[in-house]
N, C-alpha and C positions, 0 to 999 in steps of 0.2 A: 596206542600208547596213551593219548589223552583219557582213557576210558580204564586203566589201569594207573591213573594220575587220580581219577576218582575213588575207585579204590583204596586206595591209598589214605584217601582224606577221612571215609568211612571208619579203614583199620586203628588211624591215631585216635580215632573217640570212641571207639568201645576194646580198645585191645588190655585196658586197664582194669577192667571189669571181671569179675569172677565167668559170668555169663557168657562175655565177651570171646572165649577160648575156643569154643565152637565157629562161633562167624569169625575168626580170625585166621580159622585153620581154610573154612570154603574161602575167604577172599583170599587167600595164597593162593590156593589151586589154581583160582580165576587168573591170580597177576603169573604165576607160573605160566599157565596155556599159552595167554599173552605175549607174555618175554619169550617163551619157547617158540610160537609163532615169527618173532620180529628177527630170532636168531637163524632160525631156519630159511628165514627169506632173504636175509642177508649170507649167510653162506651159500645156496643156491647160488645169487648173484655172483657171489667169488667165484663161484668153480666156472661157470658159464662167462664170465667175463679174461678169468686165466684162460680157458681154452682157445678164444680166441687171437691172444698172445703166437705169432709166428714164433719170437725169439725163447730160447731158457730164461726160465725165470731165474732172480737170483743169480746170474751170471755175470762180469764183468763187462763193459762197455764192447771191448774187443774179440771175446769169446762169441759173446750174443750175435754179433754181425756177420761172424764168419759164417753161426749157423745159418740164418735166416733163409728160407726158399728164393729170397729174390736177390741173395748175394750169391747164391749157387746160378743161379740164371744170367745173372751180372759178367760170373766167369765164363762161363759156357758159350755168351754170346761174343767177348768180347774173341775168346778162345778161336773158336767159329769164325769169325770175324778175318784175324791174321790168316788163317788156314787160306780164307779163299784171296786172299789179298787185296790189294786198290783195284786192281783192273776190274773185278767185281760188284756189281750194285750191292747184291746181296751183303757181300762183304763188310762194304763202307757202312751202309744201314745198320748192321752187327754189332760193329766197334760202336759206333756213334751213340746208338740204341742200348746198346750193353755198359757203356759210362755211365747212360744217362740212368738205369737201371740200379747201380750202383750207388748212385745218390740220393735215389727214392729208399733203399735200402739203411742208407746211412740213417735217412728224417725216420725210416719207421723205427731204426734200431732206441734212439732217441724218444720219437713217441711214448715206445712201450714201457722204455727204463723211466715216464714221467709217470703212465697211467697203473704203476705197481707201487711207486712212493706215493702217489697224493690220491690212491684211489683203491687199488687191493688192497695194500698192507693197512690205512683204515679200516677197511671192508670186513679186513680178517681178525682186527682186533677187536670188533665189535661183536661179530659170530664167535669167538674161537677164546676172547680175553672178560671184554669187558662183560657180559649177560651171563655166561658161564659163572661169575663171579658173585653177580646179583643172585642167579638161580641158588648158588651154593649157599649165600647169607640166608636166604631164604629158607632154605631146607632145616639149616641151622637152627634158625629162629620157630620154625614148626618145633623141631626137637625140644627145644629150650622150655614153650609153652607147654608140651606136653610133663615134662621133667616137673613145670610147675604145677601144674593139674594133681600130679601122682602127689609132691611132697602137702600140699593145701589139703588136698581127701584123706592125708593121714594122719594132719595136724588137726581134720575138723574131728576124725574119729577119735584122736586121743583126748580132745576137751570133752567129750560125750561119754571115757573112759572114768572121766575124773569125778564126773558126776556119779555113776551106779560103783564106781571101785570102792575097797575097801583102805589099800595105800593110798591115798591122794596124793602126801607130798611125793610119790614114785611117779607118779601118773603125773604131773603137774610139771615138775621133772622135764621128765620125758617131754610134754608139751611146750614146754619153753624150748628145748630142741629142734624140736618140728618146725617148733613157728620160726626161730634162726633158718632153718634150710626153707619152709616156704619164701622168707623175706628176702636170701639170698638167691633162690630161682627166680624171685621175681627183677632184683637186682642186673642177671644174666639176661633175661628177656627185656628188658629195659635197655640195657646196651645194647645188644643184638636189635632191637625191634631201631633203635637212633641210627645205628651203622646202615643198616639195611635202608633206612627212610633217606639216611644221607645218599646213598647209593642210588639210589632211589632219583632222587630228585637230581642227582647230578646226570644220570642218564636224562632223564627228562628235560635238562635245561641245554641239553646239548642235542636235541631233536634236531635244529636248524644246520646243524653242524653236519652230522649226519646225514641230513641231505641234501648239503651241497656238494657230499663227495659227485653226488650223479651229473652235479651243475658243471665242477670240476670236468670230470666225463666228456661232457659233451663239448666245452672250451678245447683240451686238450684235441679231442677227435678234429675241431675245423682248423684250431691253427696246426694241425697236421697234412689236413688236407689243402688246403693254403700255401702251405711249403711245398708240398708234393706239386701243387697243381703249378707254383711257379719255376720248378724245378725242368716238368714237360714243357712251360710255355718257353722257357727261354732254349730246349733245343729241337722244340719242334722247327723253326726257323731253319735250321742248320741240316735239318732233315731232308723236310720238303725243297729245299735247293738244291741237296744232292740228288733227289728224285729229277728236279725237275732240268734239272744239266745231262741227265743220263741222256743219252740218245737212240738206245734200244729200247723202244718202246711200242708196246701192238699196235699196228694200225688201225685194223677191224674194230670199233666199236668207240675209237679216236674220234675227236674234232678235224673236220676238214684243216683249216687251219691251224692245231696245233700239230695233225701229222706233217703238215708242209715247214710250217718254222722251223719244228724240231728236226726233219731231215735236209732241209735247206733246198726241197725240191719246191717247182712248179707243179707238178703232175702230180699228184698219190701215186703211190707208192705200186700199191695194189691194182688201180687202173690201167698205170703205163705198162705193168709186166706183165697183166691177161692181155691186154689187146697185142700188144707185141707178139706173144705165143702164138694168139689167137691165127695174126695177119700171116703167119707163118703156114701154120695148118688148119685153121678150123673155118676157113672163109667159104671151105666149101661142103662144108659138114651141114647135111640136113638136119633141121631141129636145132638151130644152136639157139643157145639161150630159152628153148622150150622145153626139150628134155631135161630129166632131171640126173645129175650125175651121182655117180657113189658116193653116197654118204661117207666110207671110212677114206676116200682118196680125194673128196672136198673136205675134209676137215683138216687131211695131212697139207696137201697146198695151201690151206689159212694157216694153219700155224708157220709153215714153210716162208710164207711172205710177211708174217708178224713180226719174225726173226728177223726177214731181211739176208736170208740163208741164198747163196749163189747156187745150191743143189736142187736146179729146175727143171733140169734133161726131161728128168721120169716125166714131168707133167704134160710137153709136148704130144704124145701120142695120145692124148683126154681131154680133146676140145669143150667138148662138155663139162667135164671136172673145171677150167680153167675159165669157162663162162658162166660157168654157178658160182665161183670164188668172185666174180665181179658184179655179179648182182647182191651177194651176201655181203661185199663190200659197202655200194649201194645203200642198199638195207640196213644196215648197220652203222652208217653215220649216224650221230644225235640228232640232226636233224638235214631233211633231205636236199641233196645236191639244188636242188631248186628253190630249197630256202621257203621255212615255215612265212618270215615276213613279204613274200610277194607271191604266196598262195591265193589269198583274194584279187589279188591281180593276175594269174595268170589264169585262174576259172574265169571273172570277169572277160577276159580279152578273148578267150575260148569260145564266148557265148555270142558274141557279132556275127551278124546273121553272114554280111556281104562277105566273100573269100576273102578278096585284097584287103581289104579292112580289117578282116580278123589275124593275115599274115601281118600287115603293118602292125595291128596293137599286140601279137603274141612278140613283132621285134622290139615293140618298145621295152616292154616289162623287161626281156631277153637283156635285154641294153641297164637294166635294172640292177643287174645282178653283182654282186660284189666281186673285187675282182678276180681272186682265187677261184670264186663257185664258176667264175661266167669262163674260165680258163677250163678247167676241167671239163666243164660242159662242152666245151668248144671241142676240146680233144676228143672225146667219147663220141661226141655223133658226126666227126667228122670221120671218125672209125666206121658209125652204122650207116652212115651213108656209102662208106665202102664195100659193107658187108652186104647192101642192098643189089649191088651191082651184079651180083653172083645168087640173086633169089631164084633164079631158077633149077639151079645146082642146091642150093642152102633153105630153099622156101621161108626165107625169112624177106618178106617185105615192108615198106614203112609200117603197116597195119600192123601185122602179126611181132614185128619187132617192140611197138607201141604200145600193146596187147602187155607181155609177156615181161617187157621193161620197164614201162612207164612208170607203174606204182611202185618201183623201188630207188624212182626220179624226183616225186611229189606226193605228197600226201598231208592229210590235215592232221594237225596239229589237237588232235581230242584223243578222250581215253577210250580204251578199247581193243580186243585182239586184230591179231594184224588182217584176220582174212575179214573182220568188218570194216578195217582202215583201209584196204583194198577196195574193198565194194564198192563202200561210200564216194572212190576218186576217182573211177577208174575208166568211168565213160568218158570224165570230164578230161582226165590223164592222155588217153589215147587222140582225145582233138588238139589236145597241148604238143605231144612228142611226135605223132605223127606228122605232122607240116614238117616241124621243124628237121625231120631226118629228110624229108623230102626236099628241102630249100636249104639244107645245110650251107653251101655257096654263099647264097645270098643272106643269110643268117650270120656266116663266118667268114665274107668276105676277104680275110688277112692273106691274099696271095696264095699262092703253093704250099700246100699243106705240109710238115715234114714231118711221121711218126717215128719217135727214136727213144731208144732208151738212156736214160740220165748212166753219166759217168761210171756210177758205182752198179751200174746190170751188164752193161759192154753187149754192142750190137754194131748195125752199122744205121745214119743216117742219111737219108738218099733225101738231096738240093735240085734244082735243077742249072747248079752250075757248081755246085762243088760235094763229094762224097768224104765225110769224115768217118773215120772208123774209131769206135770208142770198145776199148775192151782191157780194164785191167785184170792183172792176172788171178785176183780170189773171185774173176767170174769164169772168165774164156781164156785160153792159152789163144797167141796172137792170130794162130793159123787158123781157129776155131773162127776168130772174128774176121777172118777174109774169103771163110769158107758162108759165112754167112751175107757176109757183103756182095758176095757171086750167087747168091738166093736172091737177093733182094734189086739184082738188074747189073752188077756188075760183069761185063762183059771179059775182062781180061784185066790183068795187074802185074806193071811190068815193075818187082821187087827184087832189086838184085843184091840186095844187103840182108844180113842177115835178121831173124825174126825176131830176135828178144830184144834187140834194141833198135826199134827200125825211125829210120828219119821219114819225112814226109814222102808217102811213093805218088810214079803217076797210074791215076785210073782209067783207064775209059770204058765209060759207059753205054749202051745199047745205041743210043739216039742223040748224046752227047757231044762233043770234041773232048779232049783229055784234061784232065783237073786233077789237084791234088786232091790225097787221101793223108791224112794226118792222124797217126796212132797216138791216143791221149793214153797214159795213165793218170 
């Protein structure tokens, strides 16, 4: 523009000139090319800038929103939303998510009806009004000059008549004529060439103008995004609360602690209900925890206990299946039951040459452990201390247990795949876990070990002075959980009330005297 501002300054000093007609005609061309270029590059921008307008343009505030992709989204989800109801995560995240949706829709609807007034409809009047107008004064003012050129060449030919004629006063006449319509085209180009330069100069002094529509632009875009972004901060809040109250949540691949807070258990979830199975049927299963189980029948048991689903029957007959589910578990915490932070303490304590010394410092570290992780641990190899007891039937001994489990117990805490985080631990892992299944006792001290399932699995508990039977009814019907109580050493059950609502009966036990049995729902 600036360079067609030069131009410009050239035209007003020779456009008065006879000579002048010629270079007035090439410096159009030039401010033509020019202006046709600045028009072109601002219409470009219009269309490219309308396209990415969601709403109709030109539409009314109400109209616009309704169309919008994310006021259709808005419905859909909130729609969605009621269909599944409150009892629903899904559901509640819908609606919540679908208001909130709704109000990003609302700021964009708003955005866009700013960035069409303070930014297209400039945009278009510039491409489409204002240059269009200059080009046309222009064209104009070509014509005019030329109109001068023709009436001048036949005002000069008629003075050059007057001289060889034989009429002069005819001739002379007639040239007084000429020279009136030369003086009057010059007249016309004179106007035209002032309108044009005034047009001219007013485009030119409104350069700055013109480009703050883009400044505009980009103000508009953040206090858009600004609104938008406080629109999500203020129900992200309201979100993540509903998330984090929900209580069905996968265990697998959970925080030790937050699967325990969130199900209000001591045990995982996943631990207490393989080893249960396990203690049932698989204590005498050779290979347990060595082989590898069916891939599509360990993946249906992890999801099965993600759920927290009471449909566990099937799994019972796939010791295997249900000791791969608890190394995958294992495996699967963020960080190992053993805890990244007393890693260098528990290789450290590992590496004491004297036995008793390296048992003492593997109990200190042990004594270390926080007291969820040092709970769970307690449960689990008070399990594999039992399962050791049957290694001649199971060929699972402290070693090969140690082998086979260890690294899904402890591991370091570096990048890497999992069979070089294996490697890397797994000598040091097997001096770690091994003692410890073999001293379980002394390790876990705490009396008579009791393995039971929490309220919500229903089994039975065996004390060695009192037998509770826990079994409500979305796991075991009641006779299920006394059929399982007479698996687990109950000798006789003398229940003479009826099953669905029974009061505390008497049990006896193998080795016992008689003790109550108390059905919790």
């Amino acid at each position: 523009i600036k360079s067609v501002q030069g131009y410009w300054i050239i035209l007003a000093d020779t456009v008065t000139t006879l000579n002048g007609g010629c270079l007035w005609i090439t410096l159009c061309a030039q401010i033509e090319r020019r202006m046709e270029l600045v028009r072109v590059v601002a219409h470009n921008t219009h269309k490219r800038m309308a396209s990415c307008l969601q709403g109709h343009m030109c539409a009314d505030a109400e109209k616009r929103h309704k169309k919008l992709p994310l006021t259709a989204l808005s419905q859909a989800m909130v729609e969605g939303g009621n269909q599944l109801g409150e009892d629903s995560l899904i559901g509640k995240m819908m609606e919540v998510c679908g208001e909130a949706e709704n109000r990003l829709a609302a700021e964009l609807m708003q955005h866009e009806m700013q960035i069409e007034k303070d930014v297209l409809d400039p945009l278009s009047q510039l491409a489409e009004v204002d240059i269009p107008n200059i080009l046309k004064q222009r064209k104009q003012l070509a014509k005019l000059v030329l109109d001068y050129d023709s009436a001048r060449a036949r005002w000069l030919q008629a003075t050059k008549s007057i001289i060889s004629g034989t009429n002069t006063q005819a001739l002379t006449a007639k040239a007084d004529l000429l020279k009136e319509e030369v003086d009057e085209a010059m007249n016309k180009v004179e106007m035209c060439k002032d309108q044009l330069a005034a047009d001219m100069y007013s485009f030119f002094s409104k350069e700055g103008d013109y480009a703050h529509y883009f400044i505009t632009l980009l103000e508009a875009q953040a206090d858009y995004h600004r609104k938008s972004l406080t629109v999500l901060e203020n129900v992200l809040p309201t979100v993540k609360a509903q998330q984090d109250s929900w209580m069905e949540k996968p265990a697998f691949g959970s925080g030790l602690d937050e699967h325990l807070k969130r199900s209000g258990r001591e045990i995982a979830l996943p631990i207490e209900a393989c080893v249960m199975m396990l203690l049932e049927t698989g204590m005498k299963e050779e290979g347990l925890f060595r082989i590898a189980a069916g891939a599509s029948k360990l993946k249906k048991l992890k999801a099965a206990l993600d759920c927290s689903t009471s449909q566990l029957e099937g799994f019972y007959s796939d010791p295997h299946a249900v000791a791969g589910a608890l190394k995958s578990y294992l495996r699967e915490l963020p960080e190992p039951l053993m805890t990244y932070q007393l890693y260098d303490d528990w290789i450290l304590a590992s590496s004491v040459s004297d036995p008793d010394k390296r048992l003492q410092a593997l109990w200190v570290v042990c004594d270390k452990l926080p007291k969820s992780n040092k709970t769970n641990l307690r449960y689990l190899v008070k399990f594999l201390s039992k399962l050791t007891q049957d290694s001649e039937a199971n060929k699972m001994t402290p070693s090969n247990i140690a082998i086979v489990l260890g690294p899904n117990l402890l591991w370091a805490k570096t990048e890497g795949s999992l069979a070089e985080m294996a490697a890397a631990t797994s000598v040091h892992v097997v001096g770690i876990v091994e003692p410890i299944i073999q001293h379980a006792d002394w390790f876990f001290p705490e009396g008579r070990f009791r393995f039971t399932f929490s309220c919500n699995l229903g089994t039975a508990m065996l004390g060695s002075e009192f037998l509770i039977i826990i079994a409500p009814p979305l796991f075991y019907p009641f006779s299920d959980a006394l059929l399982r109580a007479t698996r687990f050493g109950a000798v006789s059950l003398n229940a003479n009330e009826t099953l669905h609502t029974p009061p505390p009966l008497q049990v006896t036990l193998g080795s016992t005297p008689p003790c109550s049995a108390i059905f919790v729902v």
